[in-house]
C-alpha positions in Angstrom: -13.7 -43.4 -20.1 -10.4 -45.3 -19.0 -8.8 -43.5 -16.6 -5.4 -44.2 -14.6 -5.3 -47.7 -13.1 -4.1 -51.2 -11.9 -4.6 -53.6 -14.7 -6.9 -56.4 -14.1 -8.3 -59.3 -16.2 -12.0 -58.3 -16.3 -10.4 -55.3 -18.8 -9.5 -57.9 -21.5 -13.2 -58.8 -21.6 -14.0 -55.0 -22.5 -15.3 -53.8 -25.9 -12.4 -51.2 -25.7 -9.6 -53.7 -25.6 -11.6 -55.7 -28.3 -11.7 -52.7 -30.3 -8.4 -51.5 -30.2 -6.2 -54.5 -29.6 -7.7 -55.0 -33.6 -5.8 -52.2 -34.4 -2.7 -53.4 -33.6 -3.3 -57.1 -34.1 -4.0 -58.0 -30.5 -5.7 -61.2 -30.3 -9.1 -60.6 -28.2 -9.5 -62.1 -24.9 -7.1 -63.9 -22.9 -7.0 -67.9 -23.9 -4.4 -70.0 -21.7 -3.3 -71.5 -25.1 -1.9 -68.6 -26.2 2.0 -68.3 -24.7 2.5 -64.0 -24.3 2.8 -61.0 -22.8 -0.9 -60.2 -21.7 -0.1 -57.2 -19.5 2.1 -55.8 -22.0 -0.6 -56.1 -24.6 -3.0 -54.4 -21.9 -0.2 -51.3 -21.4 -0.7 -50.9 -25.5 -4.0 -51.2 -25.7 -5.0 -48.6 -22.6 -2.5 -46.5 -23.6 -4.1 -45.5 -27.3 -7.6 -46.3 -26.1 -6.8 -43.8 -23.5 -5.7 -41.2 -26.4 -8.4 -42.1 -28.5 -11.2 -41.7 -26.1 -10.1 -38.2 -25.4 -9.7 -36.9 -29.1 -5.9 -37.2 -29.2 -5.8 -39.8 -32.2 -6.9 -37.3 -34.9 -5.0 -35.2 -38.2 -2.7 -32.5 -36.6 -2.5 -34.1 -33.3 1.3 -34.8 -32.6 2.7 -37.5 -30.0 6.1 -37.5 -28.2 7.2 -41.3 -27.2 9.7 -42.2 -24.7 11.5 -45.8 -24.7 9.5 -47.0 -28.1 11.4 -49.9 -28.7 9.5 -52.1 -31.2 5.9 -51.8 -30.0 3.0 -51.1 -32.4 1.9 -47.4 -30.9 3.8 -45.1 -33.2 2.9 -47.4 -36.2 -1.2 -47.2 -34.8 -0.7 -43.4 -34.1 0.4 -42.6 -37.6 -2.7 -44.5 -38.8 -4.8 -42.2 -37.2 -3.0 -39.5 -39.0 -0.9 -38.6 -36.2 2.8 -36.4 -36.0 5.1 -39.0 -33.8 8.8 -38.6 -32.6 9.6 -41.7 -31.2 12.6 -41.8 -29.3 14.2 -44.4 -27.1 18.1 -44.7 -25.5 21.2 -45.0 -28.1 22.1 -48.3 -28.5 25.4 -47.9 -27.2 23.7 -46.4 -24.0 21.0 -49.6 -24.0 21.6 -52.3 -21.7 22.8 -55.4 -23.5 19.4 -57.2 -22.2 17.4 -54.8 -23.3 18.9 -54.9 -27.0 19.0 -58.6 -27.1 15.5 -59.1 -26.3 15.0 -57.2 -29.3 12.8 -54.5 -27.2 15.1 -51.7 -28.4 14.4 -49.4 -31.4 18.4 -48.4 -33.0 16.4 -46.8 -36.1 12.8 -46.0 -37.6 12.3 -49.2 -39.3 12.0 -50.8 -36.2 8.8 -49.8 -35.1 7.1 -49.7 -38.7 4.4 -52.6 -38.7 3.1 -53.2 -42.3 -0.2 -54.9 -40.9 -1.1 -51.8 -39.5 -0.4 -48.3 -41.5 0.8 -47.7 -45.2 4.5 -47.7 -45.4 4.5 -43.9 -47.1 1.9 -42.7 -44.5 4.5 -44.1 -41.6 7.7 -42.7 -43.1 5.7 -39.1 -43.6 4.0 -38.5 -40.3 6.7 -40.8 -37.7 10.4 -39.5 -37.1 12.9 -41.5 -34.5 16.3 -39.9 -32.6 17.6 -41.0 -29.4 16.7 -39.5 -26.2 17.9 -40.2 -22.5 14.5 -40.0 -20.3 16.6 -38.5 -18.0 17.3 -35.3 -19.7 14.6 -33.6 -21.4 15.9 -30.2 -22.3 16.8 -30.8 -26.4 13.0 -31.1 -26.6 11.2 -28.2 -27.2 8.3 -26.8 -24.4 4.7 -27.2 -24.8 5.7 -28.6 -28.2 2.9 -32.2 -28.3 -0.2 -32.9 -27.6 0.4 -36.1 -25.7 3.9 -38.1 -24.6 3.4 -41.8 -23.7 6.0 -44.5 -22.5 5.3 -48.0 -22.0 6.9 -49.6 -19.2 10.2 -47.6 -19.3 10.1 -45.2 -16.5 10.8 -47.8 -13.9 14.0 -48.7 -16.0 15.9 -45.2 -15.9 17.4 -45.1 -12.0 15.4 -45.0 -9.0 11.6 -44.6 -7.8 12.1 -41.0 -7.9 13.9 -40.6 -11.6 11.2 -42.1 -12.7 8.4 -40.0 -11.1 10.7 -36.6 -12.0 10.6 -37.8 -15.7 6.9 -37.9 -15.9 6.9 -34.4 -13.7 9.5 -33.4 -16.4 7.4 -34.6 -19.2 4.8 -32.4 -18.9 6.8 -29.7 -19.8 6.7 -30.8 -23.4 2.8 -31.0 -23.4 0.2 -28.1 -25.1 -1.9 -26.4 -22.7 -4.5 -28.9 -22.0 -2.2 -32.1 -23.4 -1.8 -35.6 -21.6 0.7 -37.9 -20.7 -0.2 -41.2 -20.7 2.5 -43.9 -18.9 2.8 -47.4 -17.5 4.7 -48.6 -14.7 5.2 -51.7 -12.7 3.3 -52.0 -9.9 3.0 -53.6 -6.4 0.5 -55.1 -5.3 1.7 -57.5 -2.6 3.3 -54.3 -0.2 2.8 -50.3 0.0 5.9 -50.8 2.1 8.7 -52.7 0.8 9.5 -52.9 -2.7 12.4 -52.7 -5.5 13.8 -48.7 -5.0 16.3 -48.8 -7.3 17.7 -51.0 -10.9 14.3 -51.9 -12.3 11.6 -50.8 -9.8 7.9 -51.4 -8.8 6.2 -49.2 -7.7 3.4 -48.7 -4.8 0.1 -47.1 -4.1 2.2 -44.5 -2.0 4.5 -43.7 -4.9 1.8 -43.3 -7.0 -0.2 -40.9 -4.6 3.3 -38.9 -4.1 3.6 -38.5 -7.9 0.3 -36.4 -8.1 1.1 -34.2 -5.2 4.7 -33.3 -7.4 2.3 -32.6 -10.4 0.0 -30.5 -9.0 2.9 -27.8 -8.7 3.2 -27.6 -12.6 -0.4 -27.1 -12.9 -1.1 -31.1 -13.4 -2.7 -33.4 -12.2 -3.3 -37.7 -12.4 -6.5 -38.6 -13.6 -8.7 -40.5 -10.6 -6.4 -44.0 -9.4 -8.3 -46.7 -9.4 -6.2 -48.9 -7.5 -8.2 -52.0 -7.4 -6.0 -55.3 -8.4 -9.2 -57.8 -9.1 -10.1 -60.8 -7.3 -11.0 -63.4 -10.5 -8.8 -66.2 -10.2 -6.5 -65.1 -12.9 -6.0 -61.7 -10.6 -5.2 -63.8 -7.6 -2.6 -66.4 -9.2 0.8 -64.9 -10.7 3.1 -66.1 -13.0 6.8 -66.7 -11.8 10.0 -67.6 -13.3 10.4 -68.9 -16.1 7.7 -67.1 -16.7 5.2 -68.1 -20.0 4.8 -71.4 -19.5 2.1 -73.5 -20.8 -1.7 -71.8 -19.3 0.8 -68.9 -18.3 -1.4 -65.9 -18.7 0.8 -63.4 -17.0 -1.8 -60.5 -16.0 0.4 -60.8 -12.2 3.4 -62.3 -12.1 6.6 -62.6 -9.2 9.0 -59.6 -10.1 11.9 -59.5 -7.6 9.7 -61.2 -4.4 6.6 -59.2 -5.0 3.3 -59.9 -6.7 3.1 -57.0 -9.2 1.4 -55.9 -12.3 1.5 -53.1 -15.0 -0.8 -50.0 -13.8 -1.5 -47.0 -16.3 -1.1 -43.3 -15.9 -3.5 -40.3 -17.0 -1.5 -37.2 -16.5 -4.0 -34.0 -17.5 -2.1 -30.7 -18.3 -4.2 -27.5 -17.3 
């Protein structure tokens, strides 16, 4: 079973990716002549294998997502029969980047995909409304089964705003719900790093966030903190980044090597 950890290219080889990149229209593998996003495709893919793996992806499960923008999850949750709110910043908050890179969600049609769920099914089981991931308290407690963001939490202040929102999160889970998030991660220092704007963060970040969610009765699932050694581990893409044979599993993000790493929050 997946559990939290530091993506790595051996994990586009896996069955699981195979399996559920299909259900979003992931292309399987990792071919230098295709020009994308790997890690973000891994963040998706671990994310609902992660939910699927432990039961989450069934009828009368319900999902709370944080920073949706116009990925495929709340369209692949609904066509497991799944209750989603998907929320993300209002556009007048979103930074102008973020919005005209077209990762921003201003309504619900935004994150409906036709190849994957039946329109009718997505507009009866998905709802959208803005939230600000830094303030929680319109949502109602123990209210989901599961909450999930995709590299957003790095996005919302500092190192720590992002580790109080998952902290905060949990709030909104069920007794015995998960949160399941991905981050930026550094794998070049556990000393220096970007604090503040759009941070990375380290192996000591990480270790401090489940020492703040053991006081809520939570806990991260076992790190695995491993960044791979294959060659496509050990080179990195840098600016511009995607250029041809780019594969972009690492890549130079403000001076350090770094990498998407997932989250398995477990509520007691």
């Amino acid at each position: 079973m997946l559990s939290s950890t530091v993506c790595r290219y051996e994990h586009f080889n896996t069955d699981w990716y195979r399996t559920t990149g299909a259900v979003m229209g992931i292309p399987a593998g990792v071919s230098p002549d295709v020009h994308a996003s790997y890690r973000k495709w891994w963040e998706w893919c671990a994310i609902f294998e992660t939910l699927s793996s432990r039961g989450m992806l069934a009828r009368g499960k319900s999902g709370l997502g944080f920073a949706v923008g116009q990925e495929p999850l709340a369209s692949a949750f609904a066509s497991r029969d799944v209750h989603i709110l998907a929320t993300d910043l209002h556009v007048g908050a979103s930074t102008g980047d973020w919005a005209q890179t077209g990762q921003h969600a201003a309504n619900l049609d935004a994150l409906y995909h036709p190849g994957i769920v039946d329109e009718r099914r997505f507009r009866d089981l998905v709802k959208f409304q803005p939230a600000d991931m830094n303030h929680l308290d319109e949502f109602e407690s123990e209210s989901v089964d599961f909450v999930w963001s995709s590299c957003a939490l790095e996005h919302i202040g500092d190192l720590d705003a992002g580790l109080n929102f998952v902290v905060n999160a949990t709030r909104l889970l069920k007794p015995g719900g998960i949160g399941v998030h991905t981050t930026e991660y550094n794998v070049s220092s556990n000393m220096e790093t970007v604090t503040s704007g759009d941070c990375i963060y380290r192996r000591q970040d990480i270790e401090r966030l489940d020492y703040m969610l053991r006081k809520g009765r939570c806990g991260l699932e076992p790190v695995d903190f491993d960044a791979g050694v294959h060659p496509y581990d050990l080179d990195y893409d840098e600016p511009p980044y995607f250029q041809p044979g780019s594969r972009h599993i690492k890549l130079l993000l403000g001076g350090y090597v770094s990498t998407s790493m997932l989250l398995v929050v477990q509520k007691a």
